[in-house]
TIDO-747878 format. One record per atom (N, C-alpha, C): x, y, z; atom name. Coordinates in steps of 0.05 Angstrom, whole numbers. Each point is the difference from the previous one (the first is absolute). Layout:
NODE     px     py     pz name
NODE      X      Y      Z   CA
...
END
This chain:
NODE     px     py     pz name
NODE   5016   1820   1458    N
NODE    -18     23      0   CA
NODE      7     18     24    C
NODE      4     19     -2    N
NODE     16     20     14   CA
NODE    -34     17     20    C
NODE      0     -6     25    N
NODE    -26      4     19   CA
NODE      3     28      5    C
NODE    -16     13     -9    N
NODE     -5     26      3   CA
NODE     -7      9     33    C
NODE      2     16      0    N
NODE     13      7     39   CA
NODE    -29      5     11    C
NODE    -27      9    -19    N
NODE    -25     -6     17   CA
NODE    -10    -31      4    C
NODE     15    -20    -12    N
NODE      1    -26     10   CA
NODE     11     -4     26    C
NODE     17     18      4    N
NODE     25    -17     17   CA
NODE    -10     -3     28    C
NODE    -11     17     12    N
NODE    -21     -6     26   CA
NODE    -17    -32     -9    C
NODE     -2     -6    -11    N
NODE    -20    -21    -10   CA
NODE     21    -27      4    C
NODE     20      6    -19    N
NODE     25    -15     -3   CA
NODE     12    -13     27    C
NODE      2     22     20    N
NODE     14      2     22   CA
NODE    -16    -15     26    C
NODE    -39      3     -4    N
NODE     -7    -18     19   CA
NODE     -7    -22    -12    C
NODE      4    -12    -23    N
NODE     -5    -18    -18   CA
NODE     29    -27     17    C
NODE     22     15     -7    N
NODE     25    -13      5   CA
NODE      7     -2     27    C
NODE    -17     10     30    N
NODE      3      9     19   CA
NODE    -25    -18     20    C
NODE    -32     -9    -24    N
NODE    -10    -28      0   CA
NODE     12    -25      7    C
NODE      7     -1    -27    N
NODE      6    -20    -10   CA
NODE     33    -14     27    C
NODE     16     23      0    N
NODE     27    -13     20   CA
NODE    -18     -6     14    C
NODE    -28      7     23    N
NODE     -8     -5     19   CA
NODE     -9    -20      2    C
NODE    -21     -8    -22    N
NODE    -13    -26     -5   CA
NODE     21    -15     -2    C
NODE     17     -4    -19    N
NODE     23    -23     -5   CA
NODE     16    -11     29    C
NODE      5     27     13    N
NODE     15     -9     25   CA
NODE    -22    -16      8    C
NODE    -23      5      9    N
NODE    -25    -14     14   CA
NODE      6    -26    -14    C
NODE    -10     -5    -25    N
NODE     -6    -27     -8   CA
NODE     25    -20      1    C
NODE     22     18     10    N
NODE     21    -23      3   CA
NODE      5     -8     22    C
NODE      1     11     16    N
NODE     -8     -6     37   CA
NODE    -18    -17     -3    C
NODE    -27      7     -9    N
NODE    -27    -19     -1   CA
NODE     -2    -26    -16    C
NODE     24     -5    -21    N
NODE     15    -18    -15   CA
NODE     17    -21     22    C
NODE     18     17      7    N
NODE     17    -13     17   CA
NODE    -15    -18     21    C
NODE    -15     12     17    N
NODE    -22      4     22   CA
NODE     -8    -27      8    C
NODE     -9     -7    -33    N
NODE    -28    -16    -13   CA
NODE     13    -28     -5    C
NODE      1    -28     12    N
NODE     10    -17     -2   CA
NODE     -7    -16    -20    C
NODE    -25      7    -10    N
NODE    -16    -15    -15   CA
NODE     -5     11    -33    C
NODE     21     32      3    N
NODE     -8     20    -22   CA
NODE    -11     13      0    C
NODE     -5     21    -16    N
NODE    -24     31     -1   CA
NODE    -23    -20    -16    C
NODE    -30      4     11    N
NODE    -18     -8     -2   CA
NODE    -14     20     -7    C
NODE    -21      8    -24    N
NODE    -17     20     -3   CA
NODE    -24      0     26    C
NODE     -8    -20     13    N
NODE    -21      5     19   CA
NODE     18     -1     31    C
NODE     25      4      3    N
NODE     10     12     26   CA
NODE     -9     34      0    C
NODE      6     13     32    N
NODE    -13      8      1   CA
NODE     27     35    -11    C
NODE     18    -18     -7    N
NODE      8     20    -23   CA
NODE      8      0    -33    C
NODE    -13    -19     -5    N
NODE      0     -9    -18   CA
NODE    -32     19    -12    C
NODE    -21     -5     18    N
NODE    -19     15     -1   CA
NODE      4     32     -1    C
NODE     16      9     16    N
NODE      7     29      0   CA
NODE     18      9    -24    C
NODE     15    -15    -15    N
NODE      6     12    -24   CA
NODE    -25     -1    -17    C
NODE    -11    -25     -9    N
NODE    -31      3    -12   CA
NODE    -13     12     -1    C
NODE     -1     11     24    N
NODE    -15     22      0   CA
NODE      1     20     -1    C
NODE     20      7      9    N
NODE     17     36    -13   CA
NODE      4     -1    -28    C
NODE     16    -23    -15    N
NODE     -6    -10    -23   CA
NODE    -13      4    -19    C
NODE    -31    -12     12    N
NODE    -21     10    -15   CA
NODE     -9     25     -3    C
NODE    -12     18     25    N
NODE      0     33      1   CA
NODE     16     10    -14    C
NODE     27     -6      2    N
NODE     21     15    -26   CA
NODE    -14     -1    -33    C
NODE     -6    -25     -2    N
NODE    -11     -9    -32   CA
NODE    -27     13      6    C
NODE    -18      2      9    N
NODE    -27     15      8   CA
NODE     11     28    -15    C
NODE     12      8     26    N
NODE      5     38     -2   CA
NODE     15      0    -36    C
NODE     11    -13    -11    N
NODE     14    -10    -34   CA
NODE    -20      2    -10    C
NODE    -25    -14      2    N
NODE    -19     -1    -23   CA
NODE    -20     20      9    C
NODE      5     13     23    N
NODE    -17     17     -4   CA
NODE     -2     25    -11    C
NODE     26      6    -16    N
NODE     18     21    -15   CA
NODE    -29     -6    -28    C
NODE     -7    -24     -3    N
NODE    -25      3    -25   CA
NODE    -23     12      6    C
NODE     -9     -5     24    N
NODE    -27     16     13   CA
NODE      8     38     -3    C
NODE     25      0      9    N
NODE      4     31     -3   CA
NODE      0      9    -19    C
NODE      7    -11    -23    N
NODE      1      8    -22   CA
NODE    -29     -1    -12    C
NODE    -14    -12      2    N
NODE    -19      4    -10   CA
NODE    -23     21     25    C
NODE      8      9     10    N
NODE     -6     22     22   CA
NODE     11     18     -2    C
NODE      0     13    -23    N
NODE     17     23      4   CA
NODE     -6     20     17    C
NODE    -31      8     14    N
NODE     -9     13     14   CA
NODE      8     -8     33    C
NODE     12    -23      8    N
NODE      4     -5     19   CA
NODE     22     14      9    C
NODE      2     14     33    N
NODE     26     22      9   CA
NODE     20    -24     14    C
NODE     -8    -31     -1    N
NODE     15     -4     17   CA
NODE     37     -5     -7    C
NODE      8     31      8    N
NODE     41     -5     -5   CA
NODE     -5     -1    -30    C
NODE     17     15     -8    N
NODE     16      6    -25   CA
NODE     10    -21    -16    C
NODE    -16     -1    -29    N
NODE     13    -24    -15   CA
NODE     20     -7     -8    C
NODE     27     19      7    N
NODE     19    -11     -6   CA
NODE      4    -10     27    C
NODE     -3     -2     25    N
NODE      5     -7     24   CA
NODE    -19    -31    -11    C
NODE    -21     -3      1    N
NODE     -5    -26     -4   CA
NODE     17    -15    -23    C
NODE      5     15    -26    N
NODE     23    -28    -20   CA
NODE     26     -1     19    C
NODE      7     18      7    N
NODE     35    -18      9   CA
NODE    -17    -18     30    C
NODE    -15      2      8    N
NODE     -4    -25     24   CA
NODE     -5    -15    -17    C
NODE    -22     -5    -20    N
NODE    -14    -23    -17   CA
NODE     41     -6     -8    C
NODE     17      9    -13    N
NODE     24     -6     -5   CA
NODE      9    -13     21    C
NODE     10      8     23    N
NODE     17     -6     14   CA
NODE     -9    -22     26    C
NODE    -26      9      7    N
NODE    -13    -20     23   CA
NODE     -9    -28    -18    C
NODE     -3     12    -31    N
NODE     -9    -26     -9   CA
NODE     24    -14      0    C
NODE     30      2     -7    N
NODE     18    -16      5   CA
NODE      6     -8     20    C
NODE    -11     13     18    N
NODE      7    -10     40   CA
NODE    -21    -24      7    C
NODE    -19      1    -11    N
NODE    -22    -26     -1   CA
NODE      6    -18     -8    C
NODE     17     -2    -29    N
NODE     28    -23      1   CA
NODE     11     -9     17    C
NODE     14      7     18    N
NODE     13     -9     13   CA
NODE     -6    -12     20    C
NODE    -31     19      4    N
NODE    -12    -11     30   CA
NODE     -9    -32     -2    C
NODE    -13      3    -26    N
NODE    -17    -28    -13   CA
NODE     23    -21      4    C
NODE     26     -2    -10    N
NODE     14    -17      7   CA
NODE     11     -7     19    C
NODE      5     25     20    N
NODE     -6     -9     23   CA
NODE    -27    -12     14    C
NODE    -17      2     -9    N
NODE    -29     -9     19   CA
NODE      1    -34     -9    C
NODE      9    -13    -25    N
NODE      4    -17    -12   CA
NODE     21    -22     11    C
NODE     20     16      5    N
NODE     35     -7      6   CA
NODE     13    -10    -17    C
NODE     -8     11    -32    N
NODE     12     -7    -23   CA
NODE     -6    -22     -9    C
NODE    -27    -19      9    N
NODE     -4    -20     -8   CA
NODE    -30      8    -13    C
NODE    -11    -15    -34    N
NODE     -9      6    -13   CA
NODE    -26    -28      9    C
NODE    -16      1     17    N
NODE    -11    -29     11   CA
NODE    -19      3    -10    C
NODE    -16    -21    -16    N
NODE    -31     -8    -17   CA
NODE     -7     19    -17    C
NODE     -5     -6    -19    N
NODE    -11      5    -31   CA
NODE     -2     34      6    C
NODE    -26     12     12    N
NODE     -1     21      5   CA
NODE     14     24      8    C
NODE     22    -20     21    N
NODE     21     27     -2   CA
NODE     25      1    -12    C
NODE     -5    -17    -13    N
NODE     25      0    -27   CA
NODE    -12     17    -18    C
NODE    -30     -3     -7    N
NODE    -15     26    -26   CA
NODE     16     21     10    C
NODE    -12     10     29    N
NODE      2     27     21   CA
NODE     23      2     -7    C
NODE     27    -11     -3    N
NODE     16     12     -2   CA
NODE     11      4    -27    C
NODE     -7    -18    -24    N
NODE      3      7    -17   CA
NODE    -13     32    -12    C
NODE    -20     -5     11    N
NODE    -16     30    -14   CA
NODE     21     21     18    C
NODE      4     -3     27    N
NODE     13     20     14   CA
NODE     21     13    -18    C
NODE     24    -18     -5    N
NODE     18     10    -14   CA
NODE     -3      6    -24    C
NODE    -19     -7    -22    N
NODE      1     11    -26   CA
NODE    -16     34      7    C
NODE    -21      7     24    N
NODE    -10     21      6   CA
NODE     24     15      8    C
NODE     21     -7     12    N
NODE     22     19     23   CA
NODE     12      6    -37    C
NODE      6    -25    -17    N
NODE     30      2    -17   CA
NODE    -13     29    -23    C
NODE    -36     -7     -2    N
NODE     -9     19    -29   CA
NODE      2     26     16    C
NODE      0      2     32    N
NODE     -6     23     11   CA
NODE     21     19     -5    C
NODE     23    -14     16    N
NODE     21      2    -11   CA
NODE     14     13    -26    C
NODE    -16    -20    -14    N
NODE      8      4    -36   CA
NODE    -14     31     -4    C
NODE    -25      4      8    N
NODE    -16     20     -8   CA
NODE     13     28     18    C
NODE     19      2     22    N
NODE      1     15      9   CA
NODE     42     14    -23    C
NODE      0     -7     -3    N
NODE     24     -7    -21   CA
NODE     -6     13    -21    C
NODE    -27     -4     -9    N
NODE    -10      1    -29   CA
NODE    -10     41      6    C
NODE    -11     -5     21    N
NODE     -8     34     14   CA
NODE     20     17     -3    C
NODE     22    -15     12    N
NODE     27     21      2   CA
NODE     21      9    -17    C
NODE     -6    -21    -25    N
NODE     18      9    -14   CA
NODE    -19     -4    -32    C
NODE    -18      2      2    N
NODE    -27     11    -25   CA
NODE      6     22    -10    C
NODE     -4     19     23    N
NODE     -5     26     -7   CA
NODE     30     14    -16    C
NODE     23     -2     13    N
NODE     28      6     -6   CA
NODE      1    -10    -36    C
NODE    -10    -28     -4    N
NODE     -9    -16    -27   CA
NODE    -14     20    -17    C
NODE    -16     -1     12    N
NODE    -22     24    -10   CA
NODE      8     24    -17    C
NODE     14     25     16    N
NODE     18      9    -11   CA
NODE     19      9    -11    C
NODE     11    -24    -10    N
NODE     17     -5    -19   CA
NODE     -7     -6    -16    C
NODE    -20    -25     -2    N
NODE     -3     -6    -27   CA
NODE    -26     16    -13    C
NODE    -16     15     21    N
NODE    -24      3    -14   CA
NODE      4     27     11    C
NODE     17     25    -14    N
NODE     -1     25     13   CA
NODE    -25     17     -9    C
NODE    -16    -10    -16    N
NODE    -30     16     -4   CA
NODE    -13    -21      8    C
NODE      0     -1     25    N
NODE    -22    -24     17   CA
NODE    -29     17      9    C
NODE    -15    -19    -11    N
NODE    -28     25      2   CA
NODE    -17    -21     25    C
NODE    -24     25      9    N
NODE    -19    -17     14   CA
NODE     -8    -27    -18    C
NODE      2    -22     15    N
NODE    -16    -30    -12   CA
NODE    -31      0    -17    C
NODE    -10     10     25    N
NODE    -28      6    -13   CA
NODE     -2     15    -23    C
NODE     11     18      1    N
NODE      5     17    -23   CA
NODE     14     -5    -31    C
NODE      7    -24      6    N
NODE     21    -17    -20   CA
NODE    -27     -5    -37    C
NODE    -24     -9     11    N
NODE    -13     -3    -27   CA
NODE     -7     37    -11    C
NODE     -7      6     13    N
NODE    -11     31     -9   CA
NODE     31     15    -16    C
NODE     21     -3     16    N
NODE     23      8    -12   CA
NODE      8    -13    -27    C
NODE     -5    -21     -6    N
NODE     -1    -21    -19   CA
NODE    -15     18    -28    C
NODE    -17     -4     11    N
NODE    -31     16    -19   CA
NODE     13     25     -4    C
NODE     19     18     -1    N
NODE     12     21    -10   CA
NODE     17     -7    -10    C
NODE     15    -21     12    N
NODE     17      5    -21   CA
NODE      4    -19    -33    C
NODE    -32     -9      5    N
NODE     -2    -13    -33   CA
NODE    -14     20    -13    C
NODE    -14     18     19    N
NODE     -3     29    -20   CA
NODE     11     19     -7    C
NODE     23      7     10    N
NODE     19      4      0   CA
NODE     25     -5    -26    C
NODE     -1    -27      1    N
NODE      8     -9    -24   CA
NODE    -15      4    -31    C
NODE    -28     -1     11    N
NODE    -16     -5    -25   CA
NODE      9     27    -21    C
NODE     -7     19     27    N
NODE      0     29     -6   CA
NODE     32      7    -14    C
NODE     18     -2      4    N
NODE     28      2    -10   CA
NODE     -1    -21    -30    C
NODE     -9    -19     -3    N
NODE     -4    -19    -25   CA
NODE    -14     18    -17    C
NODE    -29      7     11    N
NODE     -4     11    -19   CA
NODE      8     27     -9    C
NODE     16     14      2    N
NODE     14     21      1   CA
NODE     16     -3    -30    C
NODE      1    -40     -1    N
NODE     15    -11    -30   CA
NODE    -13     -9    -16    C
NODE    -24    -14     11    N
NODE     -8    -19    -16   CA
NODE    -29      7     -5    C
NODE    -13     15     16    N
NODE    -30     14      1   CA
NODE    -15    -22     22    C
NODE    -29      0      2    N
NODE     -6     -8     28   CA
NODE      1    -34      3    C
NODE     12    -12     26    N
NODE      7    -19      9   CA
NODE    -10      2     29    C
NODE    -18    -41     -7    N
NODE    -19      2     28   CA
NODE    -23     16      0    C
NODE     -7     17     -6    N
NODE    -19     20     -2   CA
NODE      2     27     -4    C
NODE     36      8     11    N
NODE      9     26      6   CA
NODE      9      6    -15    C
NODE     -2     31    -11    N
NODE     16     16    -13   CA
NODE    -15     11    -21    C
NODE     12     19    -15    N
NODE     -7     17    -14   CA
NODE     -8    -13    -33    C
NODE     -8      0    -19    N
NODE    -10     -3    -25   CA
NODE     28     -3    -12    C
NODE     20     13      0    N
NODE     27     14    -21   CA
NODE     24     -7     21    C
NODE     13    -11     -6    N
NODE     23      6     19   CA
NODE      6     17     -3    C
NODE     22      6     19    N
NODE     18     24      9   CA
NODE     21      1    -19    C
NODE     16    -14      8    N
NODE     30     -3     -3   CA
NODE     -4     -3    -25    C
NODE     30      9    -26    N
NODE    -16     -6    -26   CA
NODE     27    -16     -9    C
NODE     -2    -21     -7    N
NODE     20    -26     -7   CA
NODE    -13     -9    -31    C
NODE     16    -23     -7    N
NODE     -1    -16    -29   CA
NODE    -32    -17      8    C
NODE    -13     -5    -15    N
NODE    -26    -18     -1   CA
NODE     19    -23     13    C
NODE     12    -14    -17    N
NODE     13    -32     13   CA
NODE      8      4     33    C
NODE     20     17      0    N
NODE     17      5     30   CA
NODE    -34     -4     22    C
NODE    -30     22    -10    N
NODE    -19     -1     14   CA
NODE    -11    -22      5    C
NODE     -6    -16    -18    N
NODE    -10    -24      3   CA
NODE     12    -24     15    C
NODE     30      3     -8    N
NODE     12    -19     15   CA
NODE     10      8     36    C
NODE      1     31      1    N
NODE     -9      2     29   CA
NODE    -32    -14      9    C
NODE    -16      7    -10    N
NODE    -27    -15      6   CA
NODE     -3    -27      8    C
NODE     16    -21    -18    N
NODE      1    -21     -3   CA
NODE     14    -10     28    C
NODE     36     14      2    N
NODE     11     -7     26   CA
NODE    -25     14     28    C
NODE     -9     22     -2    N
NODE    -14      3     25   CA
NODE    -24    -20      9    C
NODE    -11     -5    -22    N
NODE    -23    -21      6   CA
NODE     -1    -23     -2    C
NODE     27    -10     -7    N
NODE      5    -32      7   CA
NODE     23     -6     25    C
NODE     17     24      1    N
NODE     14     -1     31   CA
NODE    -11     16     21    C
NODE     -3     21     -7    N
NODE     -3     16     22   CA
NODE    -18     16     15    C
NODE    -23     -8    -12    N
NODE    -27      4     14   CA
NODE    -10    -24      9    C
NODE      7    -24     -8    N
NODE    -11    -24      7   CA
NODE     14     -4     23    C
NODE     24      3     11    N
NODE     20      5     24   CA
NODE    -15     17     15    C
NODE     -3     20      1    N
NODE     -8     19      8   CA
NODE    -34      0     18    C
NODE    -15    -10    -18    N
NODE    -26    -16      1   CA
NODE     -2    -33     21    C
NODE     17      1     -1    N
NODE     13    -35     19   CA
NODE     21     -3      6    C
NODE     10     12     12    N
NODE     30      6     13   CA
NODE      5    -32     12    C
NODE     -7    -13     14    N
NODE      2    -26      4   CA
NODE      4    -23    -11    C
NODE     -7      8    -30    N
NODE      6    -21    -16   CA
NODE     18    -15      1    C
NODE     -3    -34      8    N
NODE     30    -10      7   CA
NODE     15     -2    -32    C
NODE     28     12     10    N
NODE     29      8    -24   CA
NODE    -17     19    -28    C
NODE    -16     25     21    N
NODE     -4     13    -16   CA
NODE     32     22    -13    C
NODE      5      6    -20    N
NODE     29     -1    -11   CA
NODE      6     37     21    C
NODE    -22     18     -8    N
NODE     -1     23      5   CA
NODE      8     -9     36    C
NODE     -4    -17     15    N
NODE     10     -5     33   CA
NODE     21     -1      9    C
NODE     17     -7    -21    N
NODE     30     -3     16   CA
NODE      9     26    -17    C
NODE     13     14     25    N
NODE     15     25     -5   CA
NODE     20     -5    -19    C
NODE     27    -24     -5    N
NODE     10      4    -24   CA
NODE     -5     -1    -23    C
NODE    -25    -22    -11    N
NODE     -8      2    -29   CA
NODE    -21     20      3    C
NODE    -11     12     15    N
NODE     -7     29     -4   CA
NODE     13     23    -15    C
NODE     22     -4     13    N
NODE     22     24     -7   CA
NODE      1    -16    -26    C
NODE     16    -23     -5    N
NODE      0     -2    -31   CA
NODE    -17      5    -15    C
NODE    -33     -5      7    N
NODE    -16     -2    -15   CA
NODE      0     38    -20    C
NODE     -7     14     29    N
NODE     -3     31     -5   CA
NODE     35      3    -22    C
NODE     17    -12     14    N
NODE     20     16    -23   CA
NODE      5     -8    -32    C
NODE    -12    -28     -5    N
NODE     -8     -9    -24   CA
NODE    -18     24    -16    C
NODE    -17      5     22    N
NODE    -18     14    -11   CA
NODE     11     33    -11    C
NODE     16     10     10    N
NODE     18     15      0   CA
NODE     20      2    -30    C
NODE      0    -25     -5    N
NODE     16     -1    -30   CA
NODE    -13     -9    -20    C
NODE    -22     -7     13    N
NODE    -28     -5    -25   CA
NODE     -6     24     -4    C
NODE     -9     12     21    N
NODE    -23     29    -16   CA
NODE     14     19      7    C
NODE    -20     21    -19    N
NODE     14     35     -9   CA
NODE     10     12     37    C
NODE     12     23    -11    N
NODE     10     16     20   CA
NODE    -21      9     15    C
NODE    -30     15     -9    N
NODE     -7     17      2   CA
NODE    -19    -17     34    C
NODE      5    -37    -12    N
NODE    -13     -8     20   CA
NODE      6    -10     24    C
NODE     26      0      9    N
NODE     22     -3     19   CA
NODE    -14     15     26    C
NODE     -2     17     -2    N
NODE    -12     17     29   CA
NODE    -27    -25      1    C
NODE    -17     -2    -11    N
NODE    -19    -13     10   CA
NODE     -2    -26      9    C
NODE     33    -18    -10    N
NODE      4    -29      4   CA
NODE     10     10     30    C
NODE     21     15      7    N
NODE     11      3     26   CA
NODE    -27      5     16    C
NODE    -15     16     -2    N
NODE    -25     -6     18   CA
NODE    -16    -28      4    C
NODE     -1     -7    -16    N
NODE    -12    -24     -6   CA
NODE     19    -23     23    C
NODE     26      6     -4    N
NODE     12    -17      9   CA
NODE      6      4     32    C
NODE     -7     29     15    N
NODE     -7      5     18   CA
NODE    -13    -11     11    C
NODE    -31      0    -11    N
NODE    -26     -7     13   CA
NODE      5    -32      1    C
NODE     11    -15    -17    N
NODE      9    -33      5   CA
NODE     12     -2     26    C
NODE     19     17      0    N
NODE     13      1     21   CA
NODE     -3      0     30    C
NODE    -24     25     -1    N
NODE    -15     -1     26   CA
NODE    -20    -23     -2    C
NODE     -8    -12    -16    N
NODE    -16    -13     -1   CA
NODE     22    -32     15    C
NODE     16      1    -18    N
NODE     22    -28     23   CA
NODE      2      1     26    C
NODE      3     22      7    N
NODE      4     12     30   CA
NODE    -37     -4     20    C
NODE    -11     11    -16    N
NODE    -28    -11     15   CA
NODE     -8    -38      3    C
NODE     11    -10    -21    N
NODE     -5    -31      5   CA
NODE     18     -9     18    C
NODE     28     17      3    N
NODE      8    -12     18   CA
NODE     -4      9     31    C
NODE    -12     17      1    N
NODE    -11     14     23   CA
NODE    -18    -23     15    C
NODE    -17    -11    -21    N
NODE    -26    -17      0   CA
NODE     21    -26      8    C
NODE     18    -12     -9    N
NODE     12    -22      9   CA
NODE     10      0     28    C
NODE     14     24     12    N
NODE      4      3     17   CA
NODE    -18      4     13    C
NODE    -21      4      7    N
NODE    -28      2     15   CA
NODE     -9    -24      2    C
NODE     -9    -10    -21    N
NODE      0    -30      4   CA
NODE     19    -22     17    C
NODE     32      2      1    N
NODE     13    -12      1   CA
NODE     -6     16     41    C
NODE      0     16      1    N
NODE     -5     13     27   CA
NODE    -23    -22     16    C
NODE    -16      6    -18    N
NODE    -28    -13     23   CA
NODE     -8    -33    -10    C
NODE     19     -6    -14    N
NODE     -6    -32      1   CA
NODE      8    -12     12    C
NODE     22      6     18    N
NODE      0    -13     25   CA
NODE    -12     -3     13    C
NODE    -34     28      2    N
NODE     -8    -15     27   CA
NODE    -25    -18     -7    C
NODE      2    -10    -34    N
NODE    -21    -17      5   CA
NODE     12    -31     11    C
NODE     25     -3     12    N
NODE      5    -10      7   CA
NODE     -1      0     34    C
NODE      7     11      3    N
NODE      2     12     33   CA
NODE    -25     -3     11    C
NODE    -13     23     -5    N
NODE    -29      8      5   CA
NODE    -21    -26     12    C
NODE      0    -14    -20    N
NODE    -16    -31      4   CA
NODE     13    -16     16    C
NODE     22     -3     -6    N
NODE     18    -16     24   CA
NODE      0      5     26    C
NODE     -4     20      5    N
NODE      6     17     24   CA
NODE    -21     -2     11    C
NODE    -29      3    -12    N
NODE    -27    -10     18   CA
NODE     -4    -21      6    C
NODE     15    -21    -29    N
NODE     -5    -26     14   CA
NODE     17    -10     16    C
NODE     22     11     10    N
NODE     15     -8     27   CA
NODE    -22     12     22    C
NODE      0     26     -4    N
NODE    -14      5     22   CA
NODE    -34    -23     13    C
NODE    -12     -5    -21    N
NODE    -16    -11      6   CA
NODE     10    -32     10    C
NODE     13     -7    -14    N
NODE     18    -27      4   CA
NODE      7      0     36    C
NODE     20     24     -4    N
NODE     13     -4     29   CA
NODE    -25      4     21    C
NODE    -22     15      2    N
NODE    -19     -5     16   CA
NODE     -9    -23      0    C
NODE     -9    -11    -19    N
NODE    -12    -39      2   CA
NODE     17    -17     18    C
NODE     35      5     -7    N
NODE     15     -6     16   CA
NODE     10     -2     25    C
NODE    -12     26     10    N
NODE     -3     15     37   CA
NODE    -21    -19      1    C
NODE    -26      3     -7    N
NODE    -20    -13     13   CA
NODE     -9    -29      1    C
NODE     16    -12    -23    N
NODE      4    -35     16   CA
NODE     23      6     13    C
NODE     19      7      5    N
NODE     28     -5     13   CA
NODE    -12      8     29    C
NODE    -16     19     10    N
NODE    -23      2     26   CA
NODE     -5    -14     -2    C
NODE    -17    -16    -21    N
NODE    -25    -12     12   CA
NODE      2    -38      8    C
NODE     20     -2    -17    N
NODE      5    -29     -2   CA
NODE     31     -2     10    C
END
């Protein structure tokens, strides 16, 4: 992932930490006859910077749900929640000395790293979404806006059907429009309301046929050598609105596939936090 240059101040005292700490903990390694101990009294001082790092990390959730709060600019709080949260890594294992001792801080560190690896994963998923996005979904609409857009364009459709077949769904006029063979009419009727309003109506349908863009295209060009001329302009619309209609479910996949990471993260990430506090206060107290 190629770090965009309003990172790189971030980047630079991130990597500029971390040499400092490492030199420290290896002197304090060396030092230590007995090994790095979490309750020496630097062993304690990574712990504790440690922790504040993972603190000031989860508190990127409080801001967010504050949006009225001035304190510093939210993109200034995600790249620290990014970058200090990976520096709390390092500190933790130093406060530790790479040893994983009693039940509890083997959890602590299990949760640590699946929180650093989804954070990780989720910041990956940020940066190269949107670029995704654009390509595959070049009429990418507001989300919210995704059902209401929906709801046009099955009226939309109705309204163009009945143009052949007379009113469908509710819409349209008494007479059709377009003036074709009785059979050719009916058997458009037949294909619209057993493929393509029911698609249209439930776009989700799992292996609904109208979903995948290639038997789409087959489907519409079948249709094409089934019926009259006169009704060709109205299948290419038709086959339009499918179209955007693929592009909005996948819009919806990709949104999904965006924020399900953090129902992983999210939970994990309190319960370290709360974890690693239980853990400061017997490691004081006892």
């Amino acid at each position: 992932m190629r770090i965009d240059r309003t990172h790189r101040p971030w980047v630079i005292a991130t990597i500029a930490l971390a040499t400092v700490s490492t030199v420290a903990y290896i002197v304090y390694a060396v030092e230590t006859p007995s090994g790095p101990r979490g309750g020496s009294a630097m062993g304690l001082t990574f712990g504790i910077v440690g922790y504040a790092l993972m603190l000031y990390a989860g508190l990127l959730g409080a801001r967010k749900q504050v949006p009225t709060w001035r304190i510093g600019r939210a993109q200034t709080w995600m790249r620290g929640h990014l970058w200090l949260g990976l520096l709390s890594l390092l500190l933790i294992l130093f406060h530790g000395g790479f040893a994983f001792r009693g039940p509890l801080t083997l959890v602590l560190m299990l949760l640590f790293f699946i929180v650093i690896g989804s954070g990780i994963l989720g910041a990956a998923i940020q940066h190269y979404v949107p670029g995704f996005m654009t390509s595959r979904v070049p009429l990418e609409t507001i989300y919210e806006e995704i059902p209401h857009v929906r709801a046009q364009l099955r009226e939309e459709a109705d309204q163009l059907a009945a143009a052949i077949c007379g009113p469908v769904g509710g819409v349209g006029a008494e007479i059709a429009v377009v003036e074709i063979e009785h059979d050719d009419r009916e058997r458009f009727r037949e294909v619209y309301l057993r493929k393509v309003r029911p698609y249209l109506a439930d776009p989700e349908t799992p292996g609904a046929e109208l979903s995948d863009p290639r038997r789409s295209s087959e489907t519409f060009e079948a249709l094409r050598r089934l019926l009259a001329e006169p009704v060709h302009g109205v299948l290419d619309d038709l086959e339009n609105i499918c179209e955007e209609e693929q592009q909005l479910s996948r819009q919806i996949r990709i949104y999904r596939w965006l924020h399900a990471w953090l129902l992983v993260h999210v939970p994990l990430s309190i319960a370290l936090l709360v974890l690693g506090g239980v853990h400061a206060v017997m490691a004081l107290r006892y």
